[in-house]
N, C-alpha and C positions, 0 to 999 in steps of 0.2 A: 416798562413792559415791552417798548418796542426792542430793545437792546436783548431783552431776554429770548426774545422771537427770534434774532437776528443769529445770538450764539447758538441757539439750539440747532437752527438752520446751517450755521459752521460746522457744529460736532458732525452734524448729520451728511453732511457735502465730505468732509474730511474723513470720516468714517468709511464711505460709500467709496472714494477714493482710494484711501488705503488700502481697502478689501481687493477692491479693481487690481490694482498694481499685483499685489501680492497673488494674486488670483492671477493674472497674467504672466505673471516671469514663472511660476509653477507650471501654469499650461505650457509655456514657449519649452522650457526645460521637457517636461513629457516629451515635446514634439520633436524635440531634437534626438533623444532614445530614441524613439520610432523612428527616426530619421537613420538614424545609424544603423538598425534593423535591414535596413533597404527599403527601395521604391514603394516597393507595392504595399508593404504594411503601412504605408502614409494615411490611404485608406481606412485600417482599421481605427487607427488614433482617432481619425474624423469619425467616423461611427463611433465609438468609443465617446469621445468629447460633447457630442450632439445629446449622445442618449442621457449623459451627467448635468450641460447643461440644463435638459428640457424637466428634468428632475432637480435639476438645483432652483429654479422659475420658479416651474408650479408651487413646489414644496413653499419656496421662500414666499411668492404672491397667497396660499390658499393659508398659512399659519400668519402671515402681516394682517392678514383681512381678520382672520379670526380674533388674532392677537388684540387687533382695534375694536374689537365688538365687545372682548372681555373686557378689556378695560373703558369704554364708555360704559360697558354693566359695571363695572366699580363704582365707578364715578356718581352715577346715576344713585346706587344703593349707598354711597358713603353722605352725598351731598345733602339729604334732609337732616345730617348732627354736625353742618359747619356752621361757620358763622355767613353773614352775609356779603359775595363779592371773596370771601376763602379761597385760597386755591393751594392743592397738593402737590406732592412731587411728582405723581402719577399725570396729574395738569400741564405743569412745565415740561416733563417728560416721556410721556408718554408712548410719543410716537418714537425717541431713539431708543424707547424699552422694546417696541413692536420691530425696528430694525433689529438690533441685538439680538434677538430669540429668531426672528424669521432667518438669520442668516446662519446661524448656528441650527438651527432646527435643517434648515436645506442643505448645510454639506453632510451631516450628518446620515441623513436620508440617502443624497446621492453617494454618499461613500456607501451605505449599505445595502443599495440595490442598484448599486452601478453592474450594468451588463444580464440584468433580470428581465426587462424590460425586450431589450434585443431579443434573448432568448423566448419567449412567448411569441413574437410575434413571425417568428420565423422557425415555429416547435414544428419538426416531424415526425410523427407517429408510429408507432408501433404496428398498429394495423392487428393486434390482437387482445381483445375487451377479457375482462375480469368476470368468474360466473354469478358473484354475489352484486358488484354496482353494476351491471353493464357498459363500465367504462373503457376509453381503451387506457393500455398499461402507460403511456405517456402521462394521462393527468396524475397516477399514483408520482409518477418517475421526475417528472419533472414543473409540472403546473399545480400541482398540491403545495408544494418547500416555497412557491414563488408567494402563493396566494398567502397562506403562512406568514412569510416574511410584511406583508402589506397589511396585514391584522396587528402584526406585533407592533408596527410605526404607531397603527392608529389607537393603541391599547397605551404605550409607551406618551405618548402626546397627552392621551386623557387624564392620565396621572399626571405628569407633569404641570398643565392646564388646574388641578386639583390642586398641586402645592403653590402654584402662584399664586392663584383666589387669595388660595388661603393666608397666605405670607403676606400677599399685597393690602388683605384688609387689617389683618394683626399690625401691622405697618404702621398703616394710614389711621387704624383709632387710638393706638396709644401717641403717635407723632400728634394729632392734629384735633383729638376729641378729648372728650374729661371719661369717656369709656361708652361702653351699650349696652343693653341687656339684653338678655337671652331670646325677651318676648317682642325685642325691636329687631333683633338681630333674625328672627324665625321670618319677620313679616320682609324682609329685605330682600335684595335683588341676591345676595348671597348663595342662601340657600338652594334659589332656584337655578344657579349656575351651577353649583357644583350639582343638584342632583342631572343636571343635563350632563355633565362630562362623567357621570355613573352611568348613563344610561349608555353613552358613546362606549364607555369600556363594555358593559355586560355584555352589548348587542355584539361587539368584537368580541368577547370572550366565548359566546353560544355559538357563535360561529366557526370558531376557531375550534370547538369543540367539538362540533359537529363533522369538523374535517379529521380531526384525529381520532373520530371514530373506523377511521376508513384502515385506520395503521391495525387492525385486528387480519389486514393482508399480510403484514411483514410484522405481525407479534409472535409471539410462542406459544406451538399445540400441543396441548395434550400435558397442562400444566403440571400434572400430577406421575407425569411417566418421562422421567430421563433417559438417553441413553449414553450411558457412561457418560453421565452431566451434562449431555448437549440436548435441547429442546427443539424439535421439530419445528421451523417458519412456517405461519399462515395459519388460515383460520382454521379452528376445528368446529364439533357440532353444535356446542356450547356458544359457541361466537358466535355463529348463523345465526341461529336459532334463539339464542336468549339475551347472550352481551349487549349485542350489537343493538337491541330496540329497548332496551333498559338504560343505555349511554344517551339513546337519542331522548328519552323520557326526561333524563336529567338535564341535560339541554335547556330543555324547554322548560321545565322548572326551575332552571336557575332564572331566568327573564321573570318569569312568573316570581318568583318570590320577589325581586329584586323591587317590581313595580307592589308588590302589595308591599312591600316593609317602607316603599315612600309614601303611601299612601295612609299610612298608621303612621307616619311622623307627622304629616299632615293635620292628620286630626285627630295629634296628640291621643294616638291609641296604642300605648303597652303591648297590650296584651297580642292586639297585630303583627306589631312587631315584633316578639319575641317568636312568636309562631312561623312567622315569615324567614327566620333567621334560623329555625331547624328543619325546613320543607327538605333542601339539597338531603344535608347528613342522612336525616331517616330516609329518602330515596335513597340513597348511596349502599343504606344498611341490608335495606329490603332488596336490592338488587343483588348482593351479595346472597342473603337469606336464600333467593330464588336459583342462582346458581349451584346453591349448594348441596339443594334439594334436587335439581334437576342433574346434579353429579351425582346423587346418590340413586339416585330411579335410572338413569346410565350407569350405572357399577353392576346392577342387575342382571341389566343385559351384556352382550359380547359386545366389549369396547369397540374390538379391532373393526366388527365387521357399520360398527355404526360411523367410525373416522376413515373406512377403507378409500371410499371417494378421495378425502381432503387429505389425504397421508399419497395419495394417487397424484395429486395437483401438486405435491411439495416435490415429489419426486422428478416429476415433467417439468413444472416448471426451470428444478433448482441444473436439471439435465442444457436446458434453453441459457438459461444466465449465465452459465459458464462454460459454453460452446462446446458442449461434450456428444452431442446430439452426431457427431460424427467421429466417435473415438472408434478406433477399430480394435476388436478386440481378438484376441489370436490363444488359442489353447495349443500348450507346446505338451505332446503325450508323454514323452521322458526324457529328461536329462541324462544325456548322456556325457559322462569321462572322458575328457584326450587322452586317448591313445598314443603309442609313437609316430603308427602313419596318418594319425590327425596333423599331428606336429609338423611331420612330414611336411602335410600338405597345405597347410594354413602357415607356412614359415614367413612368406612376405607380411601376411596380416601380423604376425606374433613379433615378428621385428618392429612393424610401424605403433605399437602399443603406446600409448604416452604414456610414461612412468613417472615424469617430472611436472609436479603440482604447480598450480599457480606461488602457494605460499614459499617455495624453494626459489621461485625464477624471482620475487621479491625480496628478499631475502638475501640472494648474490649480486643484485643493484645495488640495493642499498651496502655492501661493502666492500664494493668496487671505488676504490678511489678516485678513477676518473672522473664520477656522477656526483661525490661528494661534493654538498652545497653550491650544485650546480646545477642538478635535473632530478626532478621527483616522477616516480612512479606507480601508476596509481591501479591498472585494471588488464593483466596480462590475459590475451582472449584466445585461445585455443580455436585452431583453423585447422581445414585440411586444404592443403596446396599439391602443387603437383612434387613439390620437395618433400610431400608426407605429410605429419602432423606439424605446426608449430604452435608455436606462442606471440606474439603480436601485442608489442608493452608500449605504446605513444610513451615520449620521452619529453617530459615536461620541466617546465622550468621551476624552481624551485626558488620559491619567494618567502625563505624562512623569516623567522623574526628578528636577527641577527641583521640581514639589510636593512638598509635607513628605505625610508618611503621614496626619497629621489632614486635609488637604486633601481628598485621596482618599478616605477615610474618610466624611467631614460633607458637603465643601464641592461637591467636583467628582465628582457621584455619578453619574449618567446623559446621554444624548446626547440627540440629536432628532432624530426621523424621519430620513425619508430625503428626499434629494436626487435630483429625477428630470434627468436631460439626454439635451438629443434626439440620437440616434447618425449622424443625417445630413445637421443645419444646424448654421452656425455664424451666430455674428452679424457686424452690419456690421463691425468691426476681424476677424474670422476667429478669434476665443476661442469657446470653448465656448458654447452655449445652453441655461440651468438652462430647465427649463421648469415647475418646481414646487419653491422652494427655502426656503418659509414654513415658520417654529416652531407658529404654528398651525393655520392652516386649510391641512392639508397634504393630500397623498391618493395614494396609490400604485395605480400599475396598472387606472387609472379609481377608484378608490374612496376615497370621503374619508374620514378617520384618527381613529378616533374620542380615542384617546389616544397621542399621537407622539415621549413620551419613552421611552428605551431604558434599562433597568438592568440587563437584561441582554443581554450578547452574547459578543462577540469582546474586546473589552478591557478588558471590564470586571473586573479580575482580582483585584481587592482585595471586600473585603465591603463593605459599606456600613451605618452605621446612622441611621437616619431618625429625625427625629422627636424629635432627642436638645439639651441643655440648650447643645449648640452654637448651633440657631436654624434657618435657612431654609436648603436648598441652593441651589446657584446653575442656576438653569434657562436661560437662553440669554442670548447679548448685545444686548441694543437698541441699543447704540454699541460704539464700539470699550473705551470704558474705563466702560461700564454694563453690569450684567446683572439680567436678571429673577429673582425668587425663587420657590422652588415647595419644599413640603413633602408628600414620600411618600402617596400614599391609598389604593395596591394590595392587592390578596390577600396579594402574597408576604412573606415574612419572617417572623420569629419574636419574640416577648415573652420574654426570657429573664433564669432567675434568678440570684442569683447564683453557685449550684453548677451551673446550666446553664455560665455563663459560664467558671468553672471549669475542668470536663471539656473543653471545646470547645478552651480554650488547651492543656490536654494534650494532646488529640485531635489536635488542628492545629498545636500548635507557636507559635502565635500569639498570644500576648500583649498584641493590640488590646482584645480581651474581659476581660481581668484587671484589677481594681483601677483600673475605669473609674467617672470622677465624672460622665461625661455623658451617664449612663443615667436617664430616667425610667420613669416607671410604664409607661406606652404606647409607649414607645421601642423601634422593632422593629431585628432585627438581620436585613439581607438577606446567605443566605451561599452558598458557590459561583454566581455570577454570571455565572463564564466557560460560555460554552452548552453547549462540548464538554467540558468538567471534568465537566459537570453530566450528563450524558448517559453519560458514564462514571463516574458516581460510581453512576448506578443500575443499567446494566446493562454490565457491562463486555466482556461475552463479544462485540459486536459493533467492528469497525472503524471510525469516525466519517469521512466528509469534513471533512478540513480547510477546507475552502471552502463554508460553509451560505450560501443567499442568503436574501435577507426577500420574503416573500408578504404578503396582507393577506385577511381572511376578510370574508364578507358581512357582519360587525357591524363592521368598521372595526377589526378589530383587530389591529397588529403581528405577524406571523409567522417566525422563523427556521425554515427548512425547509432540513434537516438529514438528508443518506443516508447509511444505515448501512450494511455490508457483511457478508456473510461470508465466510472463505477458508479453504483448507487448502492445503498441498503435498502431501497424503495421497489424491487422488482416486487409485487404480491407471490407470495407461496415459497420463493426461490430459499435457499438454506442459507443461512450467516453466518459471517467467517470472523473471526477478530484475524485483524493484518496489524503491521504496526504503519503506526499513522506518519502523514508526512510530516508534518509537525513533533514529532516523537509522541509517545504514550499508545494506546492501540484505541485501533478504531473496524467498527465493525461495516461489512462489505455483502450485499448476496447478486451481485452481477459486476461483469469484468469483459471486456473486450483490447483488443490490440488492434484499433482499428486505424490509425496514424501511426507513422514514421516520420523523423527530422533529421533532413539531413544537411549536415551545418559542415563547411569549407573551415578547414584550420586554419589557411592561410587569411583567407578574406573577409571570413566569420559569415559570407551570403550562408541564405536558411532558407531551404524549401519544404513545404509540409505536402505528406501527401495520405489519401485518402483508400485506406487496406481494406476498410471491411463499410461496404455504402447499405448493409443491412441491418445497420446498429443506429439507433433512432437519434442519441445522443451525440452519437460525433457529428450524425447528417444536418441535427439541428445547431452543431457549430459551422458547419459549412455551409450551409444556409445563409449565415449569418457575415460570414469572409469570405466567399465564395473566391474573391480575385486571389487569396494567398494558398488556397490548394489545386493540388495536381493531380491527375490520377496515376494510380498505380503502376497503371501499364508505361508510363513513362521514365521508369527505373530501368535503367539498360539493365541487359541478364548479367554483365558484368560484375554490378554490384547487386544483385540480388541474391546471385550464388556465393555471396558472403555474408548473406543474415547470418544470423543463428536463431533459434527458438527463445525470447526472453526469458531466463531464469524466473523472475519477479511474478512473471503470467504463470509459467510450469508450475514453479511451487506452488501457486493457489490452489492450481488444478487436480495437482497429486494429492492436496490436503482433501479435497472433495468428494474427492475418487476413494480414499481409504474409507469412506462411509458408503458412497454412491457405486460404487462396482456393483452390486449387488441390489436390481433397482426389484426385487419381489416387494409385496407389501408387508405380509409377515413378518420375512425376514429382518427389514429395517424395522419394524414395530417393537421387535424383541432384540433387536441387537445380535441376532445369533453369530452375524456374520461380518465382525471388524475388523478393519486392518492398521496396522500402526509403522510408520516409514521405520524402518529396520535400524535397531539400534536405540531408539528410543521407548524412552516410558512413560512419557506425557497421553493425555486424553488423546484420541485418535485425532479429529479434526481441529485441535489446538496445536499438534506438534506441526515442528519444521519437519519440512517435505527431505532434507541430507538428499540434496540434488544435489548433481554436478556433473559437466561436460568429458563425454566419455568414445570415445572408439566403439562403434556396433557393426559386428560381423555377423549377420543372419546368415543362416544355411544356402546356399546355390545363389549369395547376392556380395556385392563386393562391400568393403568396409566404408562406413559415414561418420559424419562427425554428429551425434548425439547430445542429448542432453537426459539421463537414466536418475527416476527414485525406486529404489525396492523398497518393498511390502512381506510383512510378516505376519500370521496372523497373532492371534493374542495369545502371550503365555509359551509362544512359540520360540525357536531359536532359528526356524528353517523359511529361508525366503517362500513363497508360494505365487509371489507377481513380481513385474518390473514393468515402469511405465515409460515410456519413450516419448523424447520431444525430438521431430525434424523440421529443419526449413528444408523444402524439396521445390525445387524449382521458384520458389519465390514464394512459395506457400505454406504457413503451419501446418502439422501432421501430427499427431498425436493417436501412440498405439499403446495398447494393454497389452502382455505376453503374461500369458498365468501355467506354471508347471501344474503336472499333475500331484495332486495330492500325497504320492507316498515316496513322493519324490525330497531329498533329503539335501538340499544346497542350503550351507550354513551362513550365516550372515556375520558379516565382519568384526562384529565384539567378540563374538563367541570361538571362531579362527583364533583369535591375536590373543584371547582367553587361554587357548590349550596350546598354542604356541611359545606361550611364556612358560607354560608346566614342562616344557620339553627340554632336559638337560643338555643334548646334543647342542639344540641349535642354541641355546643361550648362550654355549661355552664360543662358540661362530665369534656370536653377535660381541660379546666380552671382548675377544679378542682385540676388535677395532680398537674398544677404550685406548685412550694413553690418558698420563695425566695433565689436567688441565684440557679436556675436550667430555665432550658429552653428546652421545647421539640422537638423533630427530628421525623417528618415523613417517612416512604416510600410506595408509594402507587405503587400498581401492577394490572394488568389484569390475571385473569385465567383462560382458556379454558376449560370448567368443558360439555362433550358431546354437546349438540347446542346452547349452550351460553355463557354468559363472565361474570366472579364473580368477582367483586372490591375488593382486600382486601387495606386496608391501618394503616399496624402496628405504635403504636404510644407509642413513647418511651420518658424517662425522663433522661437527662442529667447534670449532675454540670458545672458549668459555671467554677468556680475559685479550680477544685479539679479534679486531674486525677484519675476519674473511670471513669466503663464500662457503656454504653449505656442498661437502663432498660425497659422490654418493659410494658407500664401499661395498655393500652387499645387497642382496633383492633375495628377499623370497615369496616363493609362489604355491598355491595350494587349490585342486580342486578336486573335487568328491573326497575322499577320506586319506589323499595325499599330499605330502608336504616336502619341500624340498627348500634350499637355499644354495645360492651362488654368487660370484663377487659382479654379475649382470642377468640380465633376464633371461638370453640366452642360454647361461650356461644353468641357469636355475631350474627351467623347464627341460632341458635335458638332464639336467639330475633327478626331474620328477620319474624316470623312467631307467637310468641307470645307475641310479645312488639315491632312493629316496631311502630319508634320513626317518622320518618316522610317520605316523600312520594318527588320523583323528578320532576321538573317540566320538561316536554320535549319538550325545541323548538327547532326542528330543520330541521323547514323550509328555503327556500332561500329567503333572504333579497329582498324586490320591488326592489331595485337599482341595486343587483345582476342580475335578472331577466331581468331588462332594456336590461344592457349591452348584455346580453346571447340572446336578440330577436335580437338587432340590427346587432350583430354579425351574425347571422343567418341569417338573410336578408340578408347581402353581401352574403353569402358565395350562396343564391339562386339565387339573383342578377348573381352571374360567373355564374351557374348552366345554367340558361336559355338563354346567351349570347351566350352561346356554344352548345346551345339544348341539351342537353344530360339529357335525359329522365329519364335514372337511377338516377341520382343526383336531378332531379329535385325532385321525389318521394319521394325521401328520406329527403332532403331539407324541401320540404314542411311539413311534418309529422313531421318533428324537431320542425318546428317554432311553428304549432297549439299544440303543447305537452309545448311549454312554454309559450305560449299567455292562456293554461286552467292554467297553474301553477301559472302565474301573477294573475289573475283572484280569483283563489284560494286566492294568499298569502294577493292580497288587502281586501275580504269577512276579511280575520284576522284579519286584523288590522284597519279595521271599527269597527268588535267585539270587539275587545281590547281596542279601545279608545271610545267607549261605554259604558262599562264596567267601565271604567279608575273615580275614586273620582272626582269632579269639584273643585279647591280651593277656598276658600272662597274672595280670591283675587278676581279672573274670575268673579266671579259671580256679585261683586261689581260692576266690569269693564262694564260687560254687560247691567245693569241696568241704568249707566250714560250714555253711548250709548245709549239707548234706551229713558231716559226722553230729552236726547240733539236731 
C-alpha cells in the first residue's frame, strides 16, 4: 500500500516537473523573441506572461478542486456495490487524474483567452450609447466577444465534466461490479452530478443567449427587402419591437424547461417530461407565428416610413465606422476637353504623367540578369519627389528553394536598398529608366542612404546568424559570377547561449539553433526578420497591411512603414462588408480605422509604433494596455510623413462603402434608386473590388499630387459620373468625392479600349509592333487632368521564348470623343490635335428593356405610396415615373433612328418581294 502511495507520489512530482521544464524553456524562448524585438517590448512579454500565468493558476487550481469533488462524488456513488476494504483505479489514482485534466484544462483556457483579460481591464469607451440597450458601443465592440468567450469555457467544461461522470462510472462498474440497475443507478450520487453540470451548462447557455440577443444591432433589416442582394445592418421595427422580447422569452424558458424536465425524471413523470422537452420548439414556433403576422399588419402600412428612424441610424452610424463623416465632396459642373492651349499650358503636368505600371517595373527586374537568383522584388510604390514621379522597389534578397538552409542562414542574409525608376521616361530602346540603382552610394526620395542593406523585411523569412565561423556574407554582385562581402555591425540580434539556443528550438520548432558548431563568442543570432511576423509577434490585437512600403528618415535611415488597422463587425447599425480575411476565405467587417503606424528599421529591425487616430476606442484600449511601446504622432518628423501614402487596403474598403453611401437620402437607399458600381466591373455594388490605384491629380488652379483614384459609374451605365480620391496631406488622410455633372459623357476604360480595338487605323499601328515570336502587353489607365479624364493606354512589346524586359513602343491617348496614338505620350497628345486618327462613338443610353424594368419597378413602389396616402412619396413617386416614361420615349425615337439608318440586306429585300407577289 505504502509502495503504491510512494509511486503515485513519483508519477505526480515527475509529472509536475516535466510540465515545469517544458513550460520553462517555452517561456525563456518567448522571452528571447521579445528580447530581440527591443527593450521596451520586454515589458509587454511581462504583461503578456503574468496575464497567462494568473489564468493558467486559477484555471488549473478552480478545475483540480472541482476535478477532486467529482471524483470523491464517484467514489462516494460507486462504493455501496464494492466489496469490503475494495478499492478502484479512480482510488489509486485519482488525484494524478485531477492533475492531468487541471493542467490541460489551464493551458487550454489560457491559450484561448490569453490577452482578454488585459483588454477589459484597461477598455476605453466610445463615449457613444446605443438607442435600444442604453449601452455604450464599447460593451457591443469589445466586452460582449470577451464575456462570450468565458461562457463558452464554462459551457465547454460542463460537457466535458458530463463525459467523464459518465465514462468514469461505465469504467468502474463493468471493471470492479457484477453491474447496476437502473433503479440503484437513479438513487446514486450519478444522476445528481451530472444533472448539476446540466444545470452549469443551461445557466451558461441562457446567458449566452441572452447576450446574443443584442447582435439584432449588427443583424440584418428589412429581411424581406434586398438591395441588389445586400441587406441593410441593424435593427429594424420588427426587432425592436417583437424579436427582441420573444428571444428574451425563450431564454428564460429554456431554464424553465430544463429544471421542469429534471424534475419529472425525478419523479419518474413521462408525461413531464416530454412536455418539458417541447416548451423551447413551440415558443420558437409562436415567435415566428407573431413576427409574421406583425409583418403582415406592417405590409399594410408604408414600410419606409415605419423603418425611416432605424434606416436613419444605419446610415449615421455606417457614415461614423468608416471615417467618412469628413469626406468632402466637390460637384465638378462640366467636363471639359483639352484643348491645344490646355496642352499648352498643363505641358509640365502632361510630361510628369506616370505611364509605367507597377506590373511592368516588376516585370523588367525579374529579367534583368543581374537580380537573377539574387534579389527578389516585391512592392514597387509610386512617390512624388522633387525628380517627379518615381517608383521605389526595396531590393530584397531572394531566398529561393534552390539554396540549401545554410545558405540562407550565413550566406545570402540581406538585400540592398532600393531601386528608384522614373514612372514617366523610358529610355532610348523604351525599357524602363532606373534612375538610382547603386549598392552604395544610393538614396531614396531625395536622400542619401546612410546604410542600404535590408535584413529585414518582406522575405526575409529565415533568421540569420552573423558573424559565425561560417565567414563573410555575400553583400552584392560586382559581376555576374563575383560578389562583395560584408559582415553584420547592426543593433539587432542576439548573443545567445547555449540553453538560449535550446529553448528557442523548442519555442520555434527550429533546429538551426541546436547543436550548432558555427557559433562564436560574438556571433549574434538575428530572429524574426519578416517585418509583418515581427509586428505581430509584438502586438497582435491590430491588422497589418500586407503591402508596407520603404521611407527614409532625415539620418538616411531605411524605413518600412507599415498601417495597422482596427476592425470589428460589432459597431450596432454600421453596414458590413465581406473583405477577404487574413487568414484567406472572406470575413465580414462594419468598422475600420488606420489608427497606428510601424515603423521598423531595415537595417536594425528596431520597431516603433505610433498612435494616428486617439479617437478610435479600440487602438486606445491597446494603448492602454502597452502604453511604454507607443509614440505619438506628432513625433514623426515631416520628413517622413510627406512620404505616407493613403493605404490602398483602407481606400478600397472606403470606395466600396461610398458606391452605396454617396447618397445618404433615406428613400433613396431604401429603393436603391441610386447605385454606383467601380467602373468596369459587374459584380454587386458593395461586393466588387474598389480597381484603385495610385495616380497623378491635377485639379484646376492646384499643382499636381500624388493620389490614390476609384471611378464610379452608375448602373447599366458606360459613362464615369464620380471619382474618389485618397491624399496623405501633410501627414494626414483626405479623402474627396468629385462627381461630374450628369450629361456629362467621360467613358470609362473597357468601353475606350472596346471601340479602340473596332478601330482599323489604329490596329494596323499597334500590328505593326508584332514580330514573330513577341507578343504585346497593354496597360491602360484613367487620369484626372483639372475637369476631366485622359485615357492613357501604354503599349509595350514582349519576347515570348527569351527573358527580357518589357519595351514600351507606342501610347495612346483618348479624351472626350478623341483618340489618338503615338510611339510616346507626348507625341500621342499632340496627335490628339494635329492628326487624330479617329473619333469615339458614344452610346450610352439606357437599354428599352432596362427602362421597362425601372418603370415597372416604379409603379410598385407608387402603387405602396398611394395605399398608404403619403403624399410625400406620392410626389416624388410620380416625378420618378414621368422622368422614365420621357427617357423610354427618348431611348425608342433612337432606335427607330438607328434602324432607319441600319443597310437592308440584299436577303430582306428578296424576302419582301416574294411576300409581296405571293
Amino acid at each position: 500500500m505504502k509502495k503504491k502511495k510512494v509511486l503515485i507520489s513519483i508519477i505526480a512530482i515527475a509529472l509536475v516537473a516535466i510540465v515545469s521544464l517544458i513550460g520553462y524553456l517555452i517561456f525563456r524562448g518567448n522571452q528571447i523573441e521579445f528580447n530581440d524585438l527591443g527593450k521596451e517590448y520586454e515589458g509587454v512579454f511581462l504583461r503578456n506572461t503574468i496575464e497567462r500565468a494568473i489564468l493558467f493558476v486559477s484555471t488549473f487550481g478552480l478545475a483540480f478542486v472541482f476535478t477532486q469533488i467529482v471524483n470523491r462524488g464517484i467514489k462516494k456513488g460507486i462504493k455501496p456495490h464494492l466489496k469490503e476494504g475494495q478499492k478502484t483505479f479512480l482510488s489509486n489514482y485519482g488525484v494524478v487524474i485531477s492533475l492531468v485534466l487541471s493542467i490541460i484544462a489551464g493551458y487550454l483556457v489560457q491559450s484561448y483567452l490569453a490577452g482578454q483579460f488585459l483588454t477589459l481591464f484597461n477598455l476605453a469607451w466610445f463615449g457613444k450609447k446605443d438607442s435600444i440597450f442604453n449601452l455604450d458601443y464599447s460593451y457591443f465592440v469589445i466586452v460582449t466577444p470577451i464575456i462570450k468567450n468565458i461562457l463558452q469555457v464554462i459551457m465547454i467544461y460542463a460537457v466535458a465534466m458530463m463525459v467523464y461522470i459518465t465514462g468514469m462510472y461505465i469504467f468502474t462498474i463493468n471493471r470492479y461490479t457484477e453491474g447496476i440497475s437502473f433503479e440503484e443507478l437513479k438513487t446514486s450520487k450519478f444522476l445528481k452530478q451530472i444533472i448539476t453540470m446540466v444545470y452549469v451548462f443551461t445557466i451558461s447557455t441562457a446567458i449566452y443567449s441572452l447576450l446574443s440577443h443584442q447582435d439584432i444591432l449588427v443583424g440584418d433589416m428589412l429581411k424581406n427587402r434586398a438591395i441588389n442582394g445586400i441587406y441593410l445592418t441593424g435593427a429594424g421595427f420588427l426587432d425592436v419591437n417583437f424579436r427582441i422580447w420573444g428571444l428574451r422569452i425563450i431564454s428564460l424558458l429554456l431554464i424553465y424547461s430544463v429544471i421542469r424536465f429534471v424534475s419529472g425524471l425525478k419523479k419518474e413523470n413521462s408525461q413531464k417530461m416530454v412536455t418539458s422537452i417541447f416548451i423551447v420548439p413551440i415558443a420558437i414556433v409562436v415567435l415566428f407565428g407573431v413576427l409574421f403576422i406583425a409583418e403582415k399588419v406592417a405590409g399594410t402600412t408604408n414600410e419606409l416610413d415605419t423603418e425611416k428612424s432605424y434606416i436613419e441610424h444605419n446610415i449615421n452610424a455606417t457614415k461614423e465606422a468608416y471615417n467618412l463623416n469628413n469626406l468632402e465632396n466637390n460637384e465638378i459642373e462640366k467636363a471639359e476637353e483639352l484643348t491645344a492651349e490646355k496642352i499648352k499650358n498643363l505641358k509640365t503636368t502632361l510630361n510628369n504623367i506616370p505611364i509605367i505600371s507597377k506590373d511592368i517595373i516588376l516585370n523588367s527586374f525579374e529579367n534583368t540578369k543581374e537580380y537573377d537568383g539574387m534579389y527578389k522584388f516585391n512592392n514597387p510604390m509610386l512617390q512624388k519627389t522633387d525628380k517627379g514621379f518615381v517608383y521605389t522597389t526595396p531590393r530584397e534578397v531572394d531566398l529561393k528553394k534552390e539554396k540549401t538552409n545554410s545558405d540562407k542562414v550565413y550566406k545570402y542574409t540581406h538585400g540592398n536598398g532600393v531601386v528608384v525608376t522614373s514612372a514617366n521616361k523610358v529610355n532610348k530602346v523604351g525599357s524602363i529608366e532606373n534612375i538610382s540603382e547603386n549598392y552604395k552610394e544610393t538614396e531614396l526620395n531625395g536622400i542619401k542612404i546612410k546604410e542600404p542593406r535590408i535584413y529585414y523585411g518582406l522575405n526575409t523569412v529565415t533568421p540569420a546568424i552573423t558573424n559565425s565561423k561560417q565567414g563573410e556574407e555575400i553583400d552584392y554582385p560586382i559581376s555576374l559570377t563575383e560578389f562583395a562581402k560584408n559582415t553584420y555591425n547592426g543593433k539587432g540580434g542576439l548573443e545567445l547561449s547555449f540553453l538560449d539556443r535550446l529553448a528557442l528550438a523548442i519555442s520555434t520548432k527550429n533546429n538551426t539553433f541546436l547543436f550548432n558548431s558555427n557559433y562564436k563568442k560574438d556571433t549574434k543570432t538575428l530572429l524574426n526578420r519578416d517585418i509583418l511576423y515581427r509586428a505581430k509577434k509584438a502586438i497582435p490585437n491590430f491588422i497589418y497591411d500586407k503591402n508596407p512600403y520603404m521611407v527614409a528618415d532625415e539620418n538616411g535611415n531605411l524605413l518600412w512603414a507599415i498601417d495597422a488597422y482596427t476592425m470589428t463587425d460589432r459597431y450596432p447599425y454600421s453596414q458590413k462588408l465581406a473583405i477577404e480575411g487574413q487568414k484567406g476565405g472572406r470575413e465580414r467587417i462594419n468598422y475600420i480605422r488606420n489608427s497606428v503606424k510601424v515603423l521598423v528599421n531595415a537595417y536594425t529591425g528596431e520597431m516603433k509604433y505610433y498612435i494616428t487616430d486617439k479617437n478610435d476606442p479600440i487602438a486606445m484600449t491597446v494603448y492602454n494596455t502597452y502604453k511604454e511601446i507607443f509614440n505619438s504622432y506628432d513625433e514623426i518628423s515631416e520628413t517622413v510623413k510627406k512620404q505616407f501614402v493613403y493605404p490602398k487596403y483602407l481606400f478600397d474598403i472606403q470606395a466600396r462603402i461610398i458606391s452605396i453611401y454617396h447618397n445618404t437620402k433615406v428613400d433613396e437607399l431604401y429603393r436603391g434608386d441610386d447605385l454606383w458600381q467601380a467602373a468596369g466591373s459587374d459584380s454587386t455594388y458593395i461586393d466588387q473590388q474598389a480597381n484603385s490605384d495610385y495616380v497623378l491629380l491635377k485639379e484646376k488652379d492646384k499643382e499636381e499630387k500624388l493620389s490614390i483614384m476609384s471611378v464610379y459609374t452608375p448602373k447599366n451605365k458606360k459613362s464615369i459620373n464620380a471619382y474618389l480620391i485618397g491624399e496623405n496631406e501633410n501627414g494626414k488622410l483626405k479623402l474627396k468625392l468629385n462627381r461630374f455633372a450628369k450629361n456629362d459623357n467621360l467613358l470609362i476604360m473597357d468601353y475606350i479600349k472596346s471601340q479602340i480595338a473596332k478601330d482599323s487605323t489604329i490596329q494596323e499601328e499597334i500590328k505593326g509592333i508584332g514580330a514573330l515570336g513577341t507578343e504585346t502587353k497593354s496597360t491602360p489607365m484613367l487620369v484626372p487632368i483639372e475637369n476631366t479624364m485622359l485615357y492613357i493606354e501604354p503599349i509595350y512589346q514582349t519576347y515570348i521564348n527569351e527573358k527580357t524586359a518589357p519595351v514600351l513602343k507606342k501610347v495612346i491617348v483618348a479624351n472626350g470623343t478623341k483618340v489618338a496614338i503615338g510611339n510616346d505620350l507626348s507625341q500621342a497628345i499632340n496627335n490628339l490635335f494635329t492628326n487624330t486618327i479617329t473619333s469615339l462613338e458614344i452610346r450610352d443610353y439606357e437599354a428599352v428593356d432596362v427602362l421597362v424594368e425601372a418603370i415597372i419597378k416604379q409603379n410598385k413602389e407608387l402603387d405602396k405610396s398611394l395605399k398608404t396616402n403619403n403624399l410625400e412619396y406620392i410626389g416624388k413617386d410620380t416625378e420618378k415615373l414621368k422622368s422614365l416614361i420621357r427617357q423610354l420615349e427618348e431611348a425608342k425615337t433612337r432606335e427607330e433612328k438607328e434602324n432607319a439608318n441600319k443597310p437592308v440586306s440584299t436577303e430582306n429585300v428578296e424576302k419582301n418581294k416574294e411576300t409581296k407577289v405571293n
